[in-house]
N, CA, C and O atoms as a Tinker XYZ file with bonds, in Angstrom:
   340  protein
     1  N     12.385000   36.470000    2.934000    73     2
     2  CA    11.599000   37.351000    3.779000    64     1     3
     3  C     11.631000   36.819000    5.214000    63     2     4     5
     4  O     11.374000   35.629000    5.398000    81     3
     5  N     11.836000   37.369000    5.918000    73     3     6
     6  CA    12.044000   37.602000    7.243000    64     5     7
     7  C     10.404000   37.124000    7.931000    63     6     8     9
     8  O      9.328000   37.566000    7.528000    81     7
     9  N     10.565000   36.300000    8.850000    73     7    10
    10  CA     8.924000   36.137000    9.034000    64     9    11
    11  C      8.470000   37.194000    9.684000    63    10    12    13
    12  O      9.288000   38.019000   10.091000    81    11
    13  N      7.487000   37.325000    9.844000    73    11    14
    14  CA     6.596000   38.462000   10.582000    64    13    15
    15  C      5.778000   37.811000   11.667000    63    14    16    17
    16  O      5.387000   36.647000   11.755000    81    15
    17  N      5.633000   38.710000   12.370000    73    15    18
    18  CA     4.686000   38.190000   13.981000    64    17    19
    19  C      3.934000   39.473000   14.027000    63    18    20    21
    20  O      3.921000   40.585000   13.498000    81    19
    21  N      3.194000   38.625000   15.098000    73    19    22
    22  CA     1.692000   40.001000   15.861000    64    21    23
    23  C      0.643000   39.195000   16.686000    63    22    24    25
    24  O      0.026000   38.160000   16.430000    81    23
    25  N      0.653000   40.023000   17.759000    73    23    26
    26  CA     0.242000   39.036000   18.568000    64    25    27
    27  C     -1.569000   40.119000   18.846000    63    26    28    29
    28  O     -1.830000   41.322000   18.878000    81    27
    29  N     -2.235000   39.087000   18.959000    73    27    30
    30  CA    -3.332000   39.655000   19.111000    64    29    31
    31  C     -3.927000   39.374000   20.738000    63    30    32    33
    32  O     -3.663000   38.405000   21.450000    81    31
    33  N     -4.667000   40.357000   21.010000    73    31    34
    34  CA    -5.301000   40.726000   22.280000    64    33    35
    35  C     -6.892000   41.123000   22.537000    63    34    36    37
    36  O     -7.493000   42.093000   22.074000    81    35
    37  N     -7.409000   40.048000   23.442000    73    35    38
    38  CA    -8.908000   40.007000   24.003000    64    37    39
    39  C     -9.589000   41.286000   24.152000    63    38    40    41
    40  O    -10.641000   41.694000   23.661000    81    39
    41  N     -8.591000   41.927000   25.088000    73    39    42
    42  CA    -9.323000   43.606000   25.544000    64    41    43
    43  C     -8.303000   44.409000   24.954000    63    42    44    45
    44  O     -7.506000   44.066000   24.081000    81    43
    45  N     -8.422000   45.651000   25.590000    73    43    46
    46  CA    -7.489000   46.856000   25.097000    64    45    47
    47  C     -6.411000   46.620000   26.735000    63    46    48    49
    48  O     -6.605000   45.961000   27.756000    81    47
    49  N     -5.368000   47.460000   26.314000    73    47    50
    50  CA    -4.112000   47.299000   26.581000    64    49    51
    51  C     -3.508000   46.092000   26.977000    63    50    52    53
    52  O     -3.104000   45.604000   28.032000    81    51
    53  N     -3.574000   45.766000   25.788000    73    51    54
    54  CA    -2.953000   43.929000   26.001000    64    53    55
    55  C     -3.336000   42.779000   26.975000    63    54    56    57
    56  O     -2.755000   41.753000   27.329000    81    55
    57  N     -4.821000   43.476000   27.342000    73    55    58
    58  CA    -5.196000   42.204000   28.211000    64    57    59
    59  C     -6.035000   40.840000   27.782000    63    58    60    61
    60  O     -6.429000   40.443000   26.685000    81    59
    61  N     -6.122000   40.380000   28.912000    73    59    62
    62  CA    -7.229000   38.514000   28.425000    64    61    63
    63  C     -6.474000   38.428000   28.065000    63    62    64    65
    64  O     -5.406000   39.006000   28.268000    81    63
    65  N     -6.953000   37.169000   26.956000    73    63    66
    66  CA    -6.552000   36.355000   26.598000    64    65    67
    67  C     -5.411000   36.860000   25.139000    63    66    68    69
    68  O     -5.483000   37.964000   24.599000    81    67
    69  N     -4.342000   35.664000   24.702000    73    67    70
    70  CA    -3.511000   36.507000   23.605000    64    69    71
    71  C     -3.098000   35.303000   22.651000    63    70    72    73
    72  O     -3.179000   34.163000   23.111000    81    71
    73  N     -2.663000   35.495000   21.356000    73    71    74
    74  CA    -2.355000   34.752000   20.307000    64    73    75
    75  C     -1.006000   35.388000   19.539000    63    74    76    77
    76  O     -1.132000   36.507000   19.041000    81    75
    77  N     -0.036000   34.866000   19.461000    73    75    78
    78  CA     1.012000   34.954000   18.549000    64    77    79
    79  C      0.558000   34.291000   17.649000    63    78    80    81
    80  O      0.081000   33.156000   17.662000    81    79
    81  N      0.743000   35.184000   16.645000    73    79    82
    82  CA     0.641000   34.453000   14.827000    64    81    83
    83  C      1.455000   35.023000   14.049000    63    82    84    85
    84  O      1.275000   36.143000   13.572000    81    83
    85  N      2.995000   33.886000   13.730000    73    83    86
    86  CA     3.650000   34.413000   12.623000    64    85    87
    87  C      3.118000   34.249000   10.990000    63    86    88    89
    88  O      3.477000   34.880000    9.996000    81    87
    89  N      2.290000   33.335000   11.108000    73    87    90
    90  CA     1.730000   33.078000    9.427000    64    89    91
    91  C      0.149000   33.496000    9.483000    63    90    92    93
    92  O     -0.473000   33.999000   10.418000    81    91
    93  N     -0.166000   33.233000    8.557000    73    91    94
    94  CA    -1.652000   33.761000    8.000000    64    93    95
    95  C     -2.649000   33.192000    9.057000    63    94    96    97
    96  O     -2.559000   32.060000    9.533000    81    95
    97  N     -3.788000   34.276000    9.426000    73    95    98
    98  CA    -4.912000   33.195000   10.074000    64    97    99
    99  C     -6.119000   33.498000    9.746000    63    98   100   101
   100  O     -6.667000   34.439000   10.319000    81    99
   101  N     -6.867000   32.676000    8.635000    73    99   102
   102  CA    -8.285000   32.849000    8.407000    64   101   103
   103  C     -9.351000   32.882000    8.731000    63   102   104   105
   104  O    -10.338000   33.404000    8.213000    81   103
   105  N     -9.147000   32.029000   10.080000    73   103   106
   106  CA   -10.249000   32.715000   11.356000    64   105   107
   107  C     -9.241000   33.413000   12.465000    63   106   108   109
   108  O     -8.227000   32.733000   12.617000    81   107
   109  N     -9.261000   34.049000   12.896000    73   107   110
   110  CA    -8.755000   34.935000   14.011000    64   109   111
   111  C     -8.277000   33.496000   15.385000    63   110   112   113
   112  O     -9.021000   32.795000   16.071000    81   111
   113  N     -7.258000   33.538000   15.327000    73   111   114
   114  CA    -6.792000   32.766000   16.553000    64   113   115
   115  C     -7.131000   33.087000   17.623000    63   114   116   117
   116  O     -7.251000   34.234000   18.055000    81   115
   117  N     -7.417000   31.568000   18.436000    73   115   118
   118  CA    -7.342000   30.862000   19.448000    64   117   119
   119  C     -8.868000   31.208000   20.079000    63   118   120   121
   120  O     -9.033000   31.139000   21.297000    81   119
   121  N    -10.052000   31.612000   19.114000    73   119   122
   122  CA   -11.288000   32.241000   19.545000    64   121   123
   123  C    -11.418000   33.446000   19.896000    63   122   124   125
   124  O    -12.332000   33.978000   20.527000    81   123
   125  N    -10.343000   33.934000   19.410000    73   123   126
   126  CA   -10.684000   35.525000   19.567000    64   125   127
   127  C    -11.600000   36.117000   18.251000    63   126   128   129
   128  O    -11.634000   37.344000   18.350000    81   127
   129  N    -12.167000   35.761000   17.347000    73   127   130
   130  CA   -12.964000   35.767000   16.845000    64   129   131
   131  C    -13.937000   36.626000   16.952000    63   130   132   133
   132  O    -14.745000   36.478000   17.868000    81   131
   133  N    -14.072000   37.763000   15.989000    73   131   134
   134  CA   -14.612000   39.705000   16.583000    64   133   135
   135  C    -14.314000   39.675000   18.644000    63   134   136   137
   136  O    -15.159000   40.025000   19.467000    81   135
   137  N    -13.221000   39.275000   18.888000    73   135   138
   138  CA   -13.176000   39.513000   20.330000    64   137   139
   139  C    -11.474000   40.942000   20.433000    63   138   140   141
   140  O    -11.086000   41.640000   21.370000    81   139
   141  N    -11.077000   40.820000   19.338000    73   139   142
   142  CA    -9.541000   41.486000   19.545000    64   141   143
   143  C    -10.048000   43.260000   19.736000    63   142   144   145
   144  O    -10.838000   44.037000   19.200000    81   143
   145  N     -9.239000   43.269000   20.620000    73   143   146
   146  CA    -9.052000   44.732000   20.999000    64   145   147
   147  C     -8.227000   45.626000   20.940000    63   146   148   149
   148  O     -8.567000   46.764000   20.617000    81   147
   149  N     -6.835000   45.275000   21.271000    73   147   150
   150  CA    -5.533000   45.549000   21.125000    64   149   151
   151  C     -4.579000   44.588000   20.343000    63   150   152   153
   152  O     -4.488000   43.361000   20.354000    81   151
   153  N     -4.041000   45.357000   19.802000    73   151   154
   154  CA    -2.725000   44.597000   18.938000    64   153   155
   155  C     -1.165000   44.452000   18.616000    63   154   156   157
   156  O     -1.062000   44.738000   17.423000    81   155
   157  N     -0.135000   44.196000   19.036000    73   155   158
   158  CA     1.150000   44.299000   19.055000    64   157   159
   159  C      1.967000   43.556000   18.250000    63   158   160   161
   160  O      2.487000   42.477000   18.534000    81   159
   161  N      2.095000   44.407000   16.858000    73   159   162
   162  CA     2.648000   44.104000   15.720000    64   161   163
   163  C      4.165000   44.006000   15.676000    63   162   164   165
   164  O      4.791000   45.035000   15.423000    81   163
   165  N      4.916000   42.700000   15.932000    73   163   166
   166  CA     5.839000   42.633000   16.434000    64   165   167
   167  C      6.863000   42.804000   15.074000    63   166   168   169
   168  O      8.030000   43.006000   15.409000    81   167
   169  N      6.718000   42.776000   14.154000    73   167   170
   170  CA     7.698000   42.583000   12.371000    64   169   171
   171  C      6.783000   42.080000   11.381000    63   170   172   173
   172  O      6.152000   41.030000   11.503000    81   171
   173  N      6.721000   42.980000   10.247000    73   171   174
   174  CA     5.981000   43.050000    9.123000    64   173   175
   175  C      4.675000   44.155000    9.345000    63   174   176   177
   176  O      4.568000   44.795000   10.392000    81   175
   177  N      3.724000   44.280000    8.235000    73   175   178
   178  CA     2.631000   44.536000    8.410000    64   177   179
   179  C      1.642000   43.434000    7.540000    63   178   180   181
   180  O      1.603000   42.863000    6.450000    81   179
   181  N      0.886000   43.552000    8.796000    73   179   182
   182  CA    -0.173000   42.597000    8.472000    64   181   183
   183  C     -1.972000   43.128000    8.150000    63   182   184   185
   184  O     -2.400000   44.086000    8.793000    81   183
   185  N     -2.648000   42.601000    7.401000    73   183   186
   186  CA    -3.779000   43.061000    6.684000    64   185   187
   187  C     -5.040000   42.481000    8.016000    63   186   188   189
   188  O     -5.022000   41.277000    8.268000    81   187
   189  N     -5.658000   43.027000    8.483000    73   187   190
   190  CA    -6.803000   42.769000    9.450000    64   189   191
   191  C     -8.115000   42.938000    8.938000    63   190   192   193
   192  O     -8.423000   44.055000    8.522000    81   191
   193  N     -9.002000   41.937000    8.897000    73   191   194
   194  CA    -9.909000   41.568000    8.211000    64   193   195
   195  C    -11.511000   41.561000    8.941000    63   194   196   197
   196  O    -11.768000   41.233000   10.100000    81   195
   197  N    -12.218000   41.902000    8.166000    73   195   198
   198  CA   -13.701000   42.440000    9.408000    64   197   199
   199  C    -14.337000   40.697000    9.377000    63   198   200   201
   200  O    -15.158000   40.135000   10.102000    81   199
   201  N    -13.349000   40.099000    7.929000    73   199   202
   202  CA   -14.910000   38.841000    8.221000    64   201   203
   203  C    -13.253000   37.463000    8.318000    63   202   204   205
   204  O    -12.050000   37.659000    8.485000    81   203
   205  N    -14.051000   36.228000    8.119000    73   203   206
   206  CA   -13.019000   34.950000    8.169000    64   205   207
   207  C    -12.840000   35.282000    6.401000    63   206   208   209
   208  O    -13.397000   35.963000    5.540000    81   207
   209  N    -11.550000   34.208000    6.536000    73   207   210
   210  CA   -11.053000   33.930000    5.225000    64   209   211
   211  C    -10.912000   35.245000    4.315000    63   210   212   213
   212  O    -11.082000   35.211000    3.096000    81   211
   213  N    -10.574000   36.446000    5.053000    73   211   214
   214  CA   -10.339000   37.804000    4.373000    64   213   215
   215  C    -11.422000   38.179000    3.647000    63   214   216   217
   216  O    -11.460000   38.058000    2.423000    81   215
   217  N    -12.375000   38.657000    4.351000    73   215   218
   218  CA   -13.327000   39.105000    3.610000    64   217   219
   219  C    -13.771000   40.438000    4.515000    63   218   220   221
   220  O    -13.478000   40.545000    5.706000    81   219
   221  N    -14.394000   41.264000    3.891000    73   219   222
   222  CA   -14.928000   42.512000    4.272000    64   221   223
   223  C    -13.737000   43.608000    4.166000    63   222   224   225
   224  O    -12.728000   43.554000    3.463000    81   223
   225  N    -14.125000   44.556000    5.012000    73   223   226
   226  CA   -13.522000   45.680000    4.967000    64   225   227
   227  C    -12.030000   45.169000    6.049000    63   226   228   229
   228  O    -11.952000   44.311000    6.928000    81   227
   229  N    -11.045000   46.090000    5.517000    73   227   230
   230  CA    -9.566000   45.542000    6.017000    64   229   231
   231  C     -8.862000   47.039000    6.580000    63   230   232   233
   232  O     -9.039000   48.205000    6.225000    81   231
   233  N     -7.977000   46.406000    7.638000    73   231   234
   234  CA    -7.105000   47.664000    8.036000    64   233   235
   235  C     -5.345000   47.138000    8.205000    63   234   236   237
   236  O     -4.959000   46.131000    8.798000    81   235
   237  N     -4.536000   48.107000    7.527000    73   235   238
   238  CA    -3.002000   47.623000    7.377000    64   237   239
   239  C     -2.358000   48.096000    8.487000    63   238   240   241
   240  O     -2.211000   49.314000    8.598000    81   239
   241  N     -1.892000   47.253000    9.442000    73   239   242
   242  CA    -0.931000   47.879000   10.539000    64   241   243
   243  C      0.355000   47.494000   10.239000    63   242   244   245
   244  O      0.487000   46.293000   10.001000    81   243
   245  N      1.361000   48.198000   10.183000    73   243   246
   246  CA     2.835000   47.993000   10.723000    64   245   247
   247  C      3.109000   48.163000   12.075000    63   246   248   249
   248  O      2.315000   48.508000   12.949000    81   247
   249  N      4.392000   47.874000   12.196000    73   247   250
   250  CA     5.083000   47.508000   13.481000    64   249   251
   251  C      5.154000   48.768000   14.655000    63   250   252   253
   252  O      5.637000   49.898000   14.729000    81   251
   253  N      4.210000   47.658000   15.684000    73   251   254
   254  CA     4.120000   49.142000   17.053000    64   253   255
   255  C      3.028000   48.502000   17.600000    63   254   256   257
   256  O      2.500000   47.466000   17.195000    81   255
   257  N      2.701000   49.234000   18.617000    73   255   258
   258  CA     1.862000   48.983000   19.785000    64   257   259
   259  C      0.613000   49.768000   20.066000    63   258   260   261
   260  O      0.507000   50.934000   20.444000    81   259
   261  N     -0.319000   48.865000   19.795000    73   259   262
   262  CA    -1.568000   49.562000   19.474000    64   261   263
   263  C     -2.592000   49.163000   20.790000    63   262   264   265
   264  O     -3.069000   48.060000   21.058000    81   263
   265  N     -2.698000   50.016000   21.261000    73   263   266
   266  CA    -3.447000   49.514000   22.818000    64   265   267
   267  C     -4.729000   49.347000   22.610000    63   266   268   269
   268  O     -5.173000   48.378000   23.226000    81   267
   269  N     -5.544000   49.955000   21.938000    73   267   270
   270  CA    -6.754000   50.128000   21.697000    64   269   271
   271  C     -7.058000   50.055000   19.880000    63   270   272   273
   272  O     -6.877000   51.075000   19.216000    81   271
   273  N     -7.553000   48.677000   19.175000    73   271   274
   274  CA    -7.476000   48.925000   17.822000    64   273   275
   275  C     -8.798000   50.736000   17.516000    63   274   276   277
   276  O     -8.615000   51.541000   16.602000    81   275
   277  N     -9.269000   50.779000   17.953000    73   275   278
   278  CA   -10.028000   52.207000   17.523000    64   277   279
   279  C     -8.910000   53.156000   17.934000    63   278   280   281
   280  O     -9.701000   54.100000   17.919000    81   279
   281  N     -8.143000   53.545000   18.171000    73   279   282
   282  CA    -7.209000   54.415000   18.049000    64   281   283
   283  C     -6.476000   53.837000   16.839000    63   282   284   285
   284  O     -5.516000   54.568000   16.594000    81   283
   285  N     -6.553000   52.816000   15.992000    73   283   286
   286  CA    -5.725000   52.778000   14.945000    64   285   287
   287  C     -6.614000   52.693000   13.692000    63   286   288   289
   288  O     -6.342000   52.164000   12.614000    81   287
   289  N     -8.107000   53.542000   14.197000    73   287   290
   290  CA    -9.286000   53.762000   13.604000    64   289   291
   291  C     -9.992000   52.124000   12.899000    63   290   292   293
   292  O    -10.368000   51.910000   11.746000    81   291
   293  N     -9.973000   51.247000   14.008000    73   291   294
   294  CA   -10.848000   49.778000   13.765000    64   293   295
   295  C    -11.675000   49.604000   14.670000    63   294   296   297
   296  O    -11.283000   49.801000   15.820000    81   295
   297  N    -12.975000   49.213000   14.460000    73   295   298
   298  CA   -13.705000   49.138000   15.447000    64   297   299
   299  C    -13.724000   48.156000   16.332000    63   298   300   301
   300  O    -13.582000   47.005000   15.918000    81   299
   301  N    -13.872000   48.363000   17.485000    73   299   302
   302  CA   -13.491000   47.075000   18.442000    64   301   303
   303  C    -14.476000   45.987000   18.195000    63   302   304   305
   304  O    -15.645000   46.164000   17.851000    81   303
   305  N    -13.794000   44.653000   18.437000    73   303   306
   306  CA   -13.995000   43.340000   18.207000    64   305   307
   307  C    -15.050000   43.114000   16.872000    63   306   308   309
   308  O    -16.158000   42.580000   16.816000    81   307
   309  N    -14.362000   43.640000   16.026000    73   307   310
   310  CA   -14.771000   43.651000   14.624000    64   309   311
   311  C    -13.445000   42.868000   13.357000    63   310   312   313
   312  O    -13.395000   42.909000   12.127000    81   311
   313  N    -12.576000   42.247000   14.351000    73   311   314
   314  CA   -11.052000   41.778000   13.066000    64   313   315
   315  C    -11.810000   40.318000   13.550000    63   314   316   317
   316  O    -12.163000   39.849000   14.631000    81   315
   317  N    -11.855000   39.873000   12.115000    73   315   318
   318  CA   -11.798000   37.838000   12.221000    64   317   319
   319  C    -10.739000   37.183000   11.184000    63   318   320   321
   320  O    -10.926000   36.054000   10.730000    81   319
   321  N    -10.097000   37.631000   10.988000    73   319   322
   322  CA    -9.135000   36.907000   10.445000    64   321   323
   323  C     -7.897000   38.088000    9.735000    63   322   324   325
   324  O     -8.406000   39.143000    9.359000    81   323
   325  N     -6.521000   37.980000    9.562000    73   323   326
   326  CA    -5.188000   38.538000    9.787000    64   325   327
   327  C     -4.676000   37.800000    8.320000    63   326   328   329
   328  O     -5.314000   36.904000    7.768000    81   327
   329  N     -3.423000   38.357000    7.827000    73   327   330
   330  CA    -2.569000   38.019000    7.265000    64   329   331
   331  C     -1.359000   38.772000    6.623000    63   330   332   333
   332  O     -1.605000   39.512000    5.670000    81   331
   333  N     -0.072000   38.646000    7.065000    73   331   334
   334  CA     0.985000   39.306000    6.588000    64   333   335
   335  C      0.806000   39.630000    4.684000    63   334   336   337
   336  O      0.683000   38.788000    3.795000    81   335
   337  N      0.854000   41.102000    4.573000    73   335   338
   338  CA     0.833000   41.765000    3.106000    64   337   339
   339  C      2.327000   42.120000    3.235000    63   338   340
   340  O      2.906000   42.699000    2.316000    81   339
């Protein structure tokens, strides 16, 4: 398997602060922590998680450019932790 990336983002349209994560992250990188807004799913789809360590309610993105996660129906700064499915 081909690794997968996705880089996560502070505000909407890819601004602040940002995190590349090709492997799993059980708290949301680099303190973005309910802070992500936008997301740019660079290969694979990855599972986005409302709490740490995958817990709560989840949303599946594949590959594309998501400026605003509530346009990909997630509520803003509500993802704490990610992992390639």
């Amino acid at each position: 398997m081909n690794a997968a990336e996705v880089i996560v983002y502070e505000h909407v349209n890819f601004g602040g602060k940002s995190f590349d994560a090709t492997s799993d992250q059980p708290g949301a990188g680099d303190n973005l922590n309910d802070k992500i807004s936008s997301i740019k799913v660079k290969s694979g789809t990855w599972r986005f998680y409302e709490y740490i360590n995958y817990g709560g309610r989840y949303w599946d993105l594949g590959p594309g450019e998501y400026s605003s996660v509530e346009s990909a129906g997630i509520p803003d700064n509500s993802i704490s932790s990610f992992r390639q499915i």
